[in-house]
N, C-alpha and C positions, 0 to 999 in steps of 0.2 A: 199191607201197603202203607207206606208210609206218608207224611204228608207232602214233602218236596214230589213223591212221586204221583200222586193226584195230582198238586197241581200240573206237573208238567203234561198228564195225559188231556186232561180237562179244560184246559188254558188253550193247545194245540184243537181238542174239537170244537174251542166256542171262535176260531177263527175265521168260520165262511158265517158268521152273523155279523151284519153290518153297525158300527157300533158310534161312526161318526156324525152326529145329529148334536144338535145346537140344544143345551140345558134347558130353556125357556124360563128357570128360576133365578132371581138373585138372591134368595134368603143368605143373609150375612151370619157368622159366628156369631153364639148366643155362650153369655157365661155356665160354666158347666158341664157345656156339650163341647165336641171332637167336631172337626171341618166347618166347612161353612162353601156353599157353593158358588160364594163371590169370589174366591180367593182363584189368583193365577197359579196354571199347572203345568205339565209339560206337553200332554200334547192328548190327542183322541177324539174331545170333546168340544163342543164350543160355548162358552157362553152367549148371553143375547149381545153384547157388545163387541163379540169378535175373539176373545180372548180364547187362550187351551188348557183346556184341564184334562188330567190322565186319568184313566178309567183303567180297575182292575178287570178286563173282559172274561169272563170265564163262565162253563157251564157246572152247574149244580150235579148231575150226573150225564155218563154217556149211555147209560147202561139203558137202551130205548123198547119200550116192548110196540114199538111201531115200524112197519116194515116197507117205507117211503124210501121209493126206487132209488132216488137221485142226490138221499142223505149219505154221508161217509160214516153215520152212527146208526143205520140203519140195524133192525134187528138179526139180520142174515149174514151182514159185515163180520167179516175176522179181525178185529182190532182190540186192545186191551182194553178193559172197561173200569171205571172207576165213579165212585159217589163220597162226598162229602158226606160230613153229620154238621146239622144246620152252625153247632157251636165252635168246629172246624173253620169253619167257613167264615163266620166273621171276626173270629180273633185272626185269622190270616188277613182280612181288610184291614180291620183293626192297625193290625203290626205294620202292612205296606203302608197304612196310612201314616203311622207313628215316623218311618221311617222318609217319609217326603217322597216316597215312589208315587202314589196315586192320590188323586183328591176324590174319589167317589169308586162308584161299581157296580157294571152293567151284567146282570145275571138274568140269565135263561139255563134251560135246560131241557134234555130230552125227556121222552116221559117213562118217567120211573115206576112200573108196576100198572097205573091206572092216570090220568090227568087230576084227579081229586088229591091222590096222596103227595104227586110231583109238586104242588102248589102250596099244600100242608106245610112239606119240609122248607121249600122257598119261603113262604113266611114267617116261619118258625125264624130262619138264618136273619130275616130283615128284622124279625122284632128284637132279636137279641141285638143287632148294631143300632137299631134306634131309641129300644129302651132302656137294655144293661149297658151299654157301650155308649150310651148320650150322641148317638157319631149324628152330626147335621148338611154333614157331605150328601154330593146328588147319588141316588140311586136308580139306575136304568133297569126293569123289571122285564122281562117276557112272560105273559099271560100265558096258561097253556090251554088250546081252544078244547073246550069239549068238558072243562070245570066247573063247578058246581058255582051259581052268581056270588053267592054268600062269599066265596074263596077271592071273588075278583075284588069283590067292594073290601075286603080285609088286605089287599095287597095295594091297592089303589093309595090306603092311608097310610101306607107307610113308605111306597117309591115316589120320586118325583113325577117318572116319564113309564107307560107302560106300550106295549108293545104286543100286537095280534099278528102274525106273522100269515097274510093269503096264502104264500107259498108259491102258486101258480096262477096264470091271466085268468084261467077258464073253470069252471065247475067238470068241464069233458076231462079235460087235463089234471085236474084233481085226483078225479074218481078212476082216470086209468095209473097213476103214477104212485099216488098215495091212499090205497083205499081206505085207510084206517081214518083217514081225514075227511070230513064232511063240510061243506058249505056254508050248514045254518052251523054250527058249532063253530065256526071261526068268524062269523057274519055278530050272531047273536052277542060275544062277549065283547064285540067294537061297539054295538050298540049302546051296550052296557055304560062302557068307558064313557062315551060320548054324553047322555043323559046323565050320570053323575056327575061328570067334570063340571058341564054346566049350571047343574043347581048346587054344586060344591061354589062356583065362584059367585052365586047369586047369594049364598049364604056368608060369605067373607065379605060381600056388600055391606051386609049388615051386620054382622057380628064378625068382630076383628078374629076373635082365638076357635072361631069355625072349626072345624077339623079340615086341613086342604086333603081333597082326592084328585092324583094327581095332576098338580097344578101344572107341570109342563106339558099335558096332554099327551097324548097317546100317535103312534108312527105304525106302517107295518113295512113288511120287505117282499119284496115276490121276485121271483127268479127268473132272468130272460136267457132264451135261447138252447133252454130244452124242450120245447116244445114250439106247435108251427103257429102259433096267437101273431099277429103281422100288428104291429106298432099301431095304427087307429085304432085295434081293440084294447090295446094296454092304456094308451091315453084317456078312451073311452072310461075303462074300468078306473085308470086313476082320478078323472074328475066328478066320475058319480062318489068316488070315496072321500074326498077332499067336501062335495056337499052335502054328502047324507050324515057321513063320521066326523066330521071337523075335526080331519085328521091334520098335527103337525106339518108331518113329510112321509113321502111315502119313496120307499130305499129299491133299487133296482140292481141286481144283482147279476153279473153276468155268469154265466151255468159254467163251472169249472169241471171239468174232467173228473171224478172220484172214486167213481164204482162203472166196472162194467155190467150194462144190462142192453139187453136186444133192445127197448123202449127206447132208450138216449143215445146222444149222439157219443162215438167212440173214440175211445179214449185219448187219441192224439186228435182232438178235434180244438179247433181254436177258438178261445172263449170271445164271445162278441164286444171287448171294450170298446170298441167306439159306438157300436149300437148303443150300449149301456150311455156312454157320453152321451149322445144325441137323446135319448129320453129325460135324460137329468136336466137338458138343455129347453125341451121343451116343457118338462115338469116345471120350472123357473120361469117362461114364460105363461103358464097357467097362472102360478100362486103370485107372478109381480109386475106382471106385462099387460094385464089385461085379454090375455086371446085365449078360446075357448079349443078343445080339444078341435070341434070341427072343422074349426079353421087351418089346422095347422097340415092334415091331411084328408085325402079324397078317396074314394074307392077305385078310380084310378091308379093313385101313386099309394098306397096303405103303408107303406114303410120310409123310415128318412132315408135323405139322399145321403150317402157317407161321405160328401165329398162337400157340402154343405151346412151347417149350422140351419135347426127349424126354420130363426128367424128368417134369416139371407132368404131360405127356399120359398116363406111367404111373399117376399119383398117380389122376388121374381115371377111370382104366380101373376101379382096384383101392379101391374105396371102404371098401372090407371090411380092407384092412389097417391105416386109422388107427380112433383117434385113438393116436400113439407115447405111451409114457411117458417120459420126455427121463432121470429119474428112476433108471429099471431097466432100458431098452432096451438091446438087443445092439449093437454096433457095427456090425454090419448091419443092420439095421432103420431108428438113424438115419442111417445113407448114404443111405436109401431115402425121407427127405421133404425136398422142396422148400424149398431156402432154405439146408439144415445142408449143407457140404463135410465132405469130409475132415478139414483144418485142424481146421475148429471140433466136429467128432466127437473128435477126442483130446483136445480144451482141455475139454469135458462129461465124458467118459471120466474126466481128470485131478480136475477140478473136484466132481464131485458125492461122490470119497471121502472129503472132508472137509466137504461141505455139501452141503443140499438144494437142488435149482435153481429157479429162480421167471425169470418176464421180466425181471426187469432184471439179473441174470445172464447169460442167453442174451444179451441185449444187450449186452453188455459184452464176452462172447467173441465174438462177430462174427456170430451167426447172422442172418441175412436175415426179419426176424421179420414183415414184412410179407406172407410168403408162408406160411414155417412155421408162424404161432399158429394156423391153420386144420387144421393134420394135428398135432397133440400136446397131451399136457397133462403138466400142471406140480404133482405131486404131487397126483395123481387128477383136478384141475381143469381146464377148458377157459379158454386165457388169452384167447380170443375169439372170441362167439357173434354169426354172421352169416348171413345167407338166401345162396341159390344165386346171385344176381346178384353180390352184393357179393364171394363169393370169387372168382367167373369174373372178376369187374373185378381182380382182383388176381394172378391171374396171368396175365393175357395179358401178353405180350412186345412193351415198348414198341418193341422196334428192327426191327418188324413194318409199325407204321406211322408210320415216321418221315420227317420234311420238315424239309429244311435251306431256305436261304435262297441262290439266287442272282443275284449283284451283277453286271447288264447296264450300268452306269454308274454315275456318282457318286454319283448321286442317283433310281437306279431298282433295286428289289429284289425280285424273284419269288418268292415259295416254292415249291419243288421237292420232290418225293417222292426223297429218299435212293437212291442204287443196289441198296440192301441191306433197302427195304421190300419189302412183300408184292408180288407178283404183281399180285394184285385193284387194288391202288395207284396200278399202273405202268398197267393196263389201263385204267383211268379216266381218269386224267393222258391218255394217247393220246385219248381220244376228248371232251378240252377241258374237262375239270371240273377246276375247281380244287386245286392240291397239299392244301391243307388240309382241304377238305373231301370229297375224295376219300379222307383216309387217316381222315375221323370215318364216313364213310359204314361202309367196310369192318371199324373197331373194333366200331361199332354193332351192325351185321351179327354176326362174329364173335362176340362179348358175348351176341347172344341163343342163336344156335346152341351154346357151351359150357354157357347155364345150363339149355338144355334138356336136355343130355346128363349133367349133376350128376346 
């Protein structure tokens, strides 16, 4: 096999691994070395300032001796298999690099023979681009759980960002889905990552040319919506992981269709994008908003409202915490209504020590006032007095029920219900009603049931 032909098989299976996560390094080009992780790219990755850099995404091999239900590279799958040889692999970075296609490269792999030897070959590949090839571009790593520590701590110094993948909410769902996967094997090597990183940057305190391990810290991914885990437990699971791993970010993945098995759901089954959204949504209120998973759901309600944004659903729970003073309020407090970020909390912060704030203020700093004039007032005043209808019309979440348009010929155009609308949307569409009026039915719907719950 040739080499255009690995990558094309290998590029194609490392596509359901989430690959878009922010660099967390700026190390600049250095004379003598290849890339440099400051530089602007085309797109994939992000630096800490916002910027895109392209990532060669690809797996090391497919060829898996693990036989995890809900993988497309699973060992039972019928699909062509292919493995690099480490020095393959990074004269192909190398060359994409040479050629302005990619500034870095995120490499995982399934597990090739045993997890000790899969890790071997992955390092072997990263030391050849960072020792013979000088390359100083960012490197995105997947650990592979169940590896010997020795293997972690030698990948740690040579990627930027490394990566334990949970896979699923639950240890239930683990051990029926993936048996070959265990718990403390994928628990253990985050711990790992975790206590090195940090006496890694405790040591760059003090001595400059420290050796860094990886200094963009470590992420993982886990899968929603093959299995029955209801949103408080993924929350749950993600904030013990954020405090026990001081993990980056943790990636949520909605369960795509790929292998039939009686366990998962089948195969014309609709992947949950906007569940996915609303986790991502809350995940963001975890790591910059200050609210803690409990807060955000109840055993009551254990899943988000699809028709809703986390926040909005808190604001509605908690009627009693507004109306904010925009004026005198704590920095937490306006974290806490619909419409004001972060961002625009420091720009009010800044702005009201020298003036008093009014709307067209808040406008001007960027607040979302379509939603906020409803929870604050603006030197004791309410900037707008409206019945329960008209604010529930104002915060439902247009991308709930959205319908794009598609083009069956030149001159023939459908409208469709979005991948990433409601459930309710999708459920209608199937049973022959119309995209558009299928997504006015379910807004309708939704709109009365929130102004009852005002």
């Amino acid at each position: 096999m040739d080499l255009a032909e690995k990558l094309e098989i290998l590029a194609d299976s490392a596509k359901y691994d989430v690959a878009c996560t922010s660099s967390g390094v700026e190390r600049a080009g250095k004379h003598g070395s290849l890339g440099s992780c400051a530089q602007a790219g085309i797109c994939h990755a992000f630096t800490p300032d916002g910027r895109c850099v392209s990532l060669l995404k690809v797996l090391y091999s497919n060829a898996c001796s693990y036989d995890c239900s809900y993988c497309v590279n699973r060992r039972s799958n019928d699909r062509p298999r292919a493995t690099f040889i480490p020095r393959e692999l990074a004269e192909l970075t190398i060359g994409f690099y040479r050629r302005n296609y990619i500034e870095g490269l995120f490499l995982s792999s399934a597990v090739l023979d045993t997890p000790d030897r899969t890790m071997e070959l992955m390092i072997e590949a990263l030391r050849i681009l960072r020792e013979e090839f000088r390359f100083n571009g960012y490197i995105h790593a997947k650990t592979i759980p169940g590896a010997d520590p020795l293997l972690v701590q030698r990948i740690g110094l040579l990627a930027d960002r490394l990566s334990v993948n949970i896979e699923l909410p639950s240890e239930v769902s683990l051990n029926q889905l993936a048996p070959d996967k265990k718990k403390t094997a994928i628990l253990r090597p985050m711990g790992q990552i975790a206590v090195q990183s940090a006496q890694s940057k405790r040591e760059l305190a003090v001595y400059r040319n420290a050796p860094a391990f990886a200094p963009a810290g470590q992420s993982t991914q886990m899968i929603i919506g093959a299995t029955p885990e209801t949103d408080r437990h993924i929350m749950d699971l993600t904030e013990g992981l954020y405090k026990k791993y001081a993990l980056k970010r943790v990636f949520y993945s909605a369960y795509l269709p790929v292998v039939e098995d009686r366990r998962l759901p089948a195969l014309n089954f609709q992947p949950p994008l906007l569940r996915e959204h609303r986790l991502y949504q809350a995940d963001w209120l975890l790591r910059y908003y200050n609210f803690h998973a409990s807060e955000l759901l109840t055993e009551e309600e254990p899943n988000f409202d699809p028709y809703l944004d986390p926040k909005c659903t808190w604001a509605v729970r908690h009627p009693a915490f507004f109306p904010v003073e925009v004026n005198t309020a704590s920095k937490e407090e306006l974290l806490r209504v619909p419409g004001i970020g972060p961002k625009s909390v420091l720009r009010i912060l800044a702005a009201r020590r020298v003036q008093k704030l009014g709307m067209p203020e808040l406008k001007r700093i960027g607040v979302v006032l379509k939603r906020a004039q409803y929870f604050i007032t603006c030197n004791g005043r309410a900037p707008a007095h409206a019945n329960r209808a008209e604010i529930a019309n104002a915060l439902l979440d247009p991308k709930a029920f959205s319908v794009g348009v598609q083009q069956l010929s030149l001159d023939e155009f459908v409208p469709k219900a979005l991948p990433d609308a409601a459930p309710a949307v999708h459920q209608l569409t199937a049973h022959g009603v119309a995209a558009p009026a299928a997504a006015r039915m379910v807004r309708e719907e939704a709109l009365t049931c929130l102004t009852r719950r005002m």
